[in-house]
N, C-alpha and C positions, 0 to 999 in steps of 0.2 A: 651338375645342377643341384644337386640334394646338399654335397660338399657348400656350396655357394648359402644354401639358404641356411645350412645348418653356421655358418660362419654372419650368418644373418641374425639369426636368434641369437650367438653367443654377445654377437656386439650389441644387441639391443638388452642385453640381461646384464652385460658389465656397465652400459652405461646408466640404466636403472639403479643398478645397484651404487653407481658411483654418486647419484642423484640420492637417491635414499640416507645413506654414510654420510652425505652434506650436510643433510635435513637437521638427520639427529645429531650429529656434531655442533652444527647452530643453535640448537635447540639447546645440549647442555649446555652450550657457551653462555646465551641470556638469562639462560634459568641460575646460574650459577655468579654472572656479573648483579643480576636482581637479586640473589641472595645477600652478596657481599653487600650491596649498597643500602638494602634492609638493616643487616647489619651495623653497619656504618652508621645510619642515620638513628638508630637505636644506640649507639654508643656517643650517639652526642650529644641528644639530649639528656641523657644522664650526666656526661660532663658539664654541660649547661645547669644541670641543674644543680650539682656540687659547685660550680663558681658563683651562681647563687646566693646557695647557703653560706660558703666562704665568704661572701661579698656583705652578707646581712650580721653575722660574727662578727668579721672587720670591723663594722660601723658601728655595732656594739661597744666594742673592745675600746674604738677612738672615743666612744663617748664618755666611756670609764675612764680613761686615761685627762680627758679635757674635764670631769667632776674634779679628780684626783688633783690637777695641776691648780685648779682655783680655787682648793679649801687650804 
């Protein structure tokens, strides 16, 4: 009887625990995909914002080139 219940508790202690181990395994998982994609999203708009700048140079650059060709 005591045998029985004490194989009672163990299996209600490993299944907690295995429920627990889930939890926080999930938990780094999101927390960790939400970093990357902070990240992410943080490194594009700075490439965005250098194609931009590249973009405003460029047009620059062809308008000196279009003075230059019709003097």
């Amino acid at each position: 009887m005591v045998g029985k219940k004490l194989g009672e508790v163990f299996s209600s202690l490993k299944d907690n625990l295995l429920f627990i181990f889930s939890v926080i395994s999930f938990s780094i998982i999101t927390i960790s995909c939400e970093k990357s994609f902070k990240d992410f999203d943080k490194n594009l708009m700075e490439k965005k914002k250098e194609l931009v700048e590249f973009n405003e140079k460029s047009n620059i650059r062809k308008e000196q080139i279009s003075k230059t060709q019709n003097e």
